[in-house]
Legacy VTK file of the C-alpha trace (Angstrom):
# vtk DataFile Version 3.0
C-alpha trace
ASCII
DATASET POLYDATA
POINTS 292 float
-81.004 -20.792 54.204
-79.032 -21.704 57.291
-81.087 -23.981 59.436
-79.709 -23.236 62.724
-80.881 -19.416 62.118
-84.393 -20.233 62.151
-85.004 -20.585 57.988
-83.599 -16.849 58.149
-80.767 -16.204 55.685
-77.474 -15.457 57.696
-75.002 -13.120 56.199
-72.339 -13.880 53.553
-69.097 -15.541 54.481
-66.234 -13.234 53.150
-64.061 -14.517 50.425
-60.863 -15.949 50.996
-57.954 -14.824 49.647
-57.681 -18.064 46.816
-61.446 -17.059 45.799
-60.168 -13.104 45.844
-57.187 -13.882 43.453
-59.097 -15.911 40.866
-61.729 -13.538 40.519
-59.240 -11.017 39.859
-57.691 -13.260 37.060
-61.029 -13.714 35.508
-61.381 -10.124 35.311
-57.994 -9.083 33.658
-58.123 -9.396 30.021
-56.282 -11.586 28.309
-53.292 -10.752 26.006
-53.704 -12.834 23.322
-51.069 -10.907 20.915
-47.307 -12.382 20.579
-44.683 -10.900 21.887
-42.610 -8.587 19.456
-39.634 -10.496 17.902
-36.276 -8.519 18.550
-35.002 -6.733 15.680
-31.954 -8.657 13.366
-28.541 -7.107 13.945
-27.204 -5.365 10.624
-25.221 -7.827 9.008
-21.414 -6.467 9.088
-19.645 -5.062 5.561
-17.163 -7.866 4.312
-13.298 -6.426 4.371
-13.452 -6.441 0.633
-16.546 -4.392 0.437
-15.126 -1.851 2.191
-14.848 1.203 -0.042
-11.000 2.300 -0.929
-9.340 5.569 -0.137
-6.481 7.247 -1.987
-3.913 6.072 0.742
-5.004 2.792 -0.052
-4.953 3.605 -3.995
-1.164 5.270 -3.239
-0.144 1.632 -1.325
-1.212 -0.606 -3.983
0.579 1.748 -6.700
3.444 1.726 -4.758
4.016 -2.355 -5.063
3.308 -2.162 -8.579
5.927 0.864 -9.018
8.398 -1.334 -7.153
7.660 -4.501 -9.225
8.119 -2.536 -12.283
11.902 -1.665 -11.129
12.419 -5.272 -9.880
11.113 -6.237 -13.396
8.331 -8.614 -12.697
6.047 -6.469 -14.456
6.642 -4.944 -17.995
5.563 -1.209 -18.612
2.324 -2.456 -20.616
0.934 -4.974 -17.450
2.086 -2.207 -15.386
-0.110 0.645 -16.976
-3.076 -1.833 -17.544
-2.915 -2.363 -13.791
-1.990 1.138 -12.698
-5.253 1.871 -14.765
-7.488 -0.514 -13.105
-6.235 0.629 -9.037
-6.951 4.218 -9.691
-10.483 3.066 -10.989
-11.144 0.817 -8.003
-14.140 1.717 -5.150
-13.570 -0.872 -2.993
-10.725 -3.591 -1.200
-11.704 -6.190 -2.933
-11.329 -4.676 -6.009
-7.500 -3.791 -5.185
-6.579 -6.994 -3.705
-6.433 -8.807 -7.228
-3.926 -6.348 -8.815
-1.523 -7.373 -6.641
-2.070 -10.925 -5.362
0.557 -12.189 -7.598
3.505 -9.788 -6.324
5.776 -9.507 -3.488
3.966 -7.149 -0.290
0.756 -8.128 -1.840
-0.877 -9.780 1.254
-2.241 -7.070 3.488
-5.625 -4.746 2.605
-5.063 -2.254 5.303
-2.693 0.460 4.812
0.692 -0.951 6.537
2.570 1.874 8.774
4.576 4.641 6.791
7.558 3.884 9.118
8.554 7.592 9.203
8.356 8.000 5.500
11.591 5.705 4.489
11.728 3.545 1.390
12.988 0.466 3.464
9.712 -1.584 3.552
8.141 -4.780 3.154
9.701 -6.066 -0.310
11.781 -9.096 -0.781
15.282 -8.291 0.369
17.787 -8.908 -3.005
20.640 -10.801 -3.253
24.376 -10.019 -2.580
26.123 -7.739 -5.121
29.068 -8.056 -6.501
31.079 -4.920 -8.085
34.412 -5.223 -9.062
36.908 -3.249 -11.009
40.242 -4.756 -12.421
41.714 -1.896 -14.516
38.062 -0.523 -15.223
35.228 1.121 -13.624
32.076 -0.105 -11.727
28.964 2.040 -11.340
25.544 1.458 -9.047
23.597 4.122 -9.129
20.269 5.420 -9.858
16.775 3.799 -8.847
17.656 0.114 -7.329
17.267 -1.950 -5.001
19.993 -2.061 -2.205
21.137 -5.608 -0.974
21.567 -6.222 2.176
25.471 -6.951 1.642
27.401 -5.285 -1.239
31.139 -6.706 -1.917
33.419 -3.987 -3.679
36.882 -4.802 -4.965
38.719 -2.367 -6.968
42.056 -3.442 -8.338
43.876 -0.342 -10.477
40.447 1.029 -10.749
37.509 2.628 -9.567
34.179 1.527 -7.919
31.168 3.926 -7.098
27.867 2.706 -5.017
25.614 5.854 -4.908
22.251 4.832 -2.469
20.626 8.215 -2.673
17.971 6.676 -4.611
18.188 3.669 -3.461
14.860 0.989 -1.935
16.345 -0.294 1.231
14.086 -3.397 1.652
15.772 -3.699 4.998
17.327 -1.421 7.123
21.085 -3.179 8.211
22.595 -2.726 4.772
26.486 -3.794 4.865
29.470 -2.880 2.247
32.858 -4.885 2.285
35.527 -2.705 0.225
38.777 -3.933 -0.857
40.798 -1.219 -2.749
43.950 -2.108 -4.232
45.653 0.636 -6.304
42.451 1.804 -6.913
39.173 3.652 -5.628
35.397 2.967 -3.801
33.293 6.165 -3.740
30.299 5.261 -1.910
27.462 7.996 -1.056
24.561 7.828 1.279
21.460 9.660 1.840
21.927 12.537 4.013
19.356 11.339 7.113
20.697 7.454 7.485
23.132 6.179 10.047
26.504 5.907 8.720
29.121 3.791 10.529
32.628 1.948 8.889
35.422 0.017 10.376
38.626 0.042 8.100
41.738 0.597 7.548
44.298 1.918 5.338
47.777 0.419 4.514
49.364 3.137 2.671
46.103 4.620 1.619
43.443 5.962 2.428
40.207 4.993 4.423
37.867 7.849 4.964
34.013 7.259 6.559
32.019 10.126 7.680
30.697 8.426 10.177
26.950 10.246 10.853
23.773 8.602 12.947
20.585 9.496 12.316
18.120 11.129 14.733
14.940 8.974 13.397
16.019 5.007 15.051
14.245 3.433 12.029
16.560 4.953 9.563
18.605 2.538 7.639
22.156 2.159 8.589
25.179 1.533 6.223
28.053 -0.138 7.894
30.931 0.298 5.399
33.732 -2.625 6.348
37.079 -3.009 4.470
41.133 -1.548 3.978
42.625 0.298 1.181
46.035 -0.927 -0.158
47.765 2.277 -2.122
44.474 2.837 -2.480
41.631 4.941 -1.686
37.706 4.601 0.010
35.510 7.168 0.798
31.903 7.478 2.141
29.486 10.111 3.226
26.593 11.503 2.942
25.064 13.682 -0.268
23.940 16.780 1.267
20.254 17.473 -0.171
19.528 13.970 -0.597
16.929 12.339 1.832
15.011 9.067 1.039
11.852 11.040 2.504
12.679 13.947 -0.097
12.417 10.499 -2.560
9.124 9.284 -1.168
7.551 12.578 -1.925
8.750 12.436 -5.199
7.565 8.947 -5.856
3.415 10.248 -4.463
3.632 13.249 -6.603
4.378 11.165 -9.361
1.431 9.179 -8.806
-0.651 11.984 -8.885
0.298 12.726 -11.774
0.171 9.406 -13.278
-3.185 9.400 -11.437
-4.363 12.745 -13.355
-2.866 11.387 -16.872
-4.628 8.230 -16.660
-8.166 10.367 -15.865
-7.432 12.783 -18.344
-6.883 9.907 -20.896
-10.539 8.039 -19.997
-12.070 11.490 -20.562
-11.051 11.733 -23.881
-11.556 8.199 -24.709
-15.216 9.062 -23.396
-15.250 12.045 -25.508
-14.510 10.258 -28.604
-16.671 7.576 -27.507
-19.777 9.969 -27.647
-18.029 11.516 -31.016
-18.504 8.094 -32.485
-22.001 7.514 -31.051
-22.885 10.825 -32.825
-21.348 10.314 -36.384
-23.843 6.641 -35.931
-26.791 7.816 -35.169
-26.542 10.836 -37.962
-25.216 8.089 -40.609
-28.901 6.172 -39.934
-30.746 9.302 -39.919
-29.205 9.985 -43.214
-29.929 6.535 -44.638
-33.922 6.824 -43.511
-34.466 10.068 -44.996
-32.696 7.943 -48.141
-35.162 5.269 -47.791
-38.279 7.464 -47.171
-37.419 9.635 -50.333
-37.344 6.295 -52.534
-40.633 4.708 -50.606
-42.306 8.411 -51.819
-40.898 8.494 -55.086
LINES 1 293
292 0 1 2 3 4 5 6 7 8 9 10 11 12 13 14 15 16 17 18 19 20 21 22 23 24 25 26 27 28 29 30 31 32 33 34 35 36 37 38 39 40 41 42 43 44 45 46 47 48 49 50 51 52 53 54 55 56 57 58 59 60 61 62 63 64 65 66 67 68 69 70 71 72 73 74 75 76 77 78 79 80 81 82 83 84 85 86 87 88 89 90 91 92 93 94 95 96 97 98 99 100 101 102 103 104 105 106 107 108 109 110 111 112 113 114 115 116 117 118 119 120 121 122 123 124 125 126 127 128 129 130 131 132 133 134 135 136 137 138 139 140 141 142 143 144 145 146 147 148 149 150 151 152 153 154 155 156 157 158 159 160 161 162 163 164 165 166 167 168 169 170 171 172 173 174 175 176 177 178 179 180 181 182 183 184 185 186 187 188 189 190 191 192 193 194 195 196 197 198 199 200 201 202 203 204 205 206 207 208 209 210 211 212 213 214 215 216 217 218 219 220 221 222 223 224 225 226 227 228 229 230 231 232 233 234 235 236 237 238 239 240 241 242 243 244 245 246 247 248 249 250 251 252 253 254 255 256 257 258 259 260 261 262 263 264 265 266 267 268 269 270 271 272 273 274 275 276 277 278 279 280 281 282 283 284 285 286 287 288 289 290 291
């Protein structure tokens, strides 16, 4: 009771704000739960755990095609490995077959560089052909050089390229004919350029420049004594025309080797077959002797 109201009780004295806000607290429940952890981030896939398409398949067959011609692999390493690309699912599975050869380094599929041969293979040594009363031949599946010296002396030289691996594009030809003869031929969609002469002779470039700027270009250099050099393109022959050769021939190769692992299942299953009726046929044996 307040004493100066006469032993009366006075009224109340109105909370202050303090008293206000911690009876509020005491009312609100407490959350006594944790809060919720965030949820991990999906680890990423590994490059070599990425699965492997048929473009990368195609690449990797390509370097081992190419080491076959350069003759770092023999035909049986190179069918044991061909084997074992076209039954890889993943990078890392790839990456093995070719660590050891040239081009090998990269797991994505490099750019197609408008479909030409010239690519990322070790460029080859200078080449020598010469003809002293004889003949001198280069043609066929090989790989170009990036300089070629021809010297034909009362004979004849040929350098054919349409199926030619350009590992670069600047490919250069020095020709010295002497009472003699240089055929050279070029794919029909490379650049084509000389700068020669001939002394009593003959010295005949069709020049020709391709419309793609990542074409290889021949630059054919030289003179003809009494002689006689020619160049220019094979019509029908284009390196891209090659290319698509080369991938259809993988297919193939591709549906040879699949054909050959189903029979080698089928035969497998064959075997399992003739087993199990060989044991059934020895336990009927055995049971007839147990009974009699």
């Amino acid at each position: 009771m307040d004493a100066d109201n006469g032993g009366r009780p006075g009224p109340e004295t109105p909370p202050g704000p303090l008293q206000e806000q911690d009876r509020l607290q005491e009312r609100k429940p407490l959350n006594m739960t944790k809060p919720a952890a965030e949820a991990p981030a999906p680890p990423a896939v590994a490059e070599r755990d990425i699965r492997a398409s048929d473009a990368d398949r195609d690449r990797i067959a390509e370097i081992l095609r190419e080491a076959l011609a350069e003759g770092r692999l023999d035909p049986e390493e190179h069918a044991e490995r061909i084997d074992a690309v076209y039954r890889a699912k993943t990078m890392g599975e790839l990456e093995p077959v070719v660590r050891d050869l040239p081009a090998a380094g990269g797991s994505r599929p490099q750019s197609d560089q408008g479909g030409y041969a010239h690519g990322p293979a070790a460029p080859a040594p200078d080449q020598n052909l010469v003809a002293i009363f004889s003949a001198a031949v280069r043609k066929g599946r090989w790989q170009a050089p990036a300089r070629i010296n021809a010297v034909a002396f009362f004979g004849s030289v040929e350098i054919d390229l349409t199926e030619a691996v350009f590992p670069q594009q600047q490919i250069q030809i020095n020709v010295t004919a002497i009472f003699g003869s240089v055929e050279i031929r070029v794919p029909e969609n490379i650049t084509l350029r000389s700068s020669g002469s001939g002394i009593l002779g003959s010295f005949e470039v069709e020049t020709h420049e391709a419309g793609d700027a990542d074409a290889p270009q021949v630059q054919v250099n030289g003179y003809a004594v009494l002689g006689s050099v020619e160049a220019k393109p094979k019509r029908g022959a284009w390196i891209r025309d090659l290319r698509d050769r080369l991938r259809e021939g993988h297919r193939e190769l591709r549906r040879q080797v699949w054909e050959d692992h189903q029979q080698l299942r089928q035969e497998q299953r064959e075997w399992h077959e003739r087993h199990r009726a060989e044991r059934r046929e020895r336990r009927d044996r055995f049971r007839k002797g147990m009974d009699g």
